[in-house]
C-alpha positions in Angstrom: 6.0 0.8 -24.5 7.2 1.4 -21.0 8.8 4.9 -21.8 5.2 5.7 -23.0 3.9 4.3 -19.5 6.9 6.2 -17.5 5.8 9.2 -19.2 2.1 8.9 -18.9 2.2 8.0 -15.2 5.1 11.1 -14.4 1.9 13.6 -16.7 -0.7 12.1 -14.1 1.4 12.5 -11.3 2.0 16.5 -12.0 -1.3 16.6 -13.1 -2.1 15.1 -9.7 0.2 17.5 -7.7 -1.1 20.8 -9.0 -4.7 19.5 -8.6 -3.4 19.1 -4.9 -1.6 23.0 -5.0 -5.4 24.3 -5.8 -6.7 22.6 -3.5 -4.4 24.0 -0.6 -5.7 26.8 -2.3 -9.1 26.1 -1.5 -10.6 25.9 -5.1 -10.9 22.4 -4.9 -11.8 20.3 -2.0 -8.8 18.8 -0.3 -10.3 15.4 0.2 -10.6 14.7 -3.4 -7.6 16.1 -4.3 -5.3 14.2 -1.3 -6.2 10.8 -2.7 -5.5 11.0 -6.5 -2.0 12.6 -5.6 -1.7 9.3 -3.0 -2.6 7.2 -5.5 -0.6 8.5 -8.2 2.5 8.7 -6.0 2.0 5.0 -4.9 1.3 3.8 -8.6 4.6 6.0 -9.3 6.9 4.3 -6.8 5.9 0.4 -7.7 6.5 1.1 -11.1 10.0 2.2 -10.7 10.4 -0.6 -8.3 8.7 -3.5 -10.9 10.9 -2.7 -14.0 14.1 -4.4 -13.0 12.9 -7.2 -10.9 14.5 -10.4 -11.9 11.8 -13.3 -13.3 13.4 -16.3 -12.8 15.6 -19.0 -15.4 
């Protein structure tokens, strides 16, 4: 299950950056496009930094 998660949140954060390429292109507004690449890129990083944290005896 979190491979599946890994993978799914790495596809949204591609997705995320090309959707951020066209808009630098101008074929999408930029102020749509900055935010879901900042908020993929923040969901990103605390899942990498969650996975090995240790719970507790």
């Amino acid at each position: 299950m979190k491979k599946v998660q890994f993978f799914l949140i790495l596809a949204v954060l591609i997705f995320c950056f090309f959707l951020n390429i066209l808009g630098l292109l101008k074929l999408v507004p930029i102020f749509i496009t900055a935010p879901l690449l900042f908020v993929a890129l923040i969901t990103f990083i605390s899942f990498l930094n969650n996975r090995n944290r240790f719970k507790g005896f």
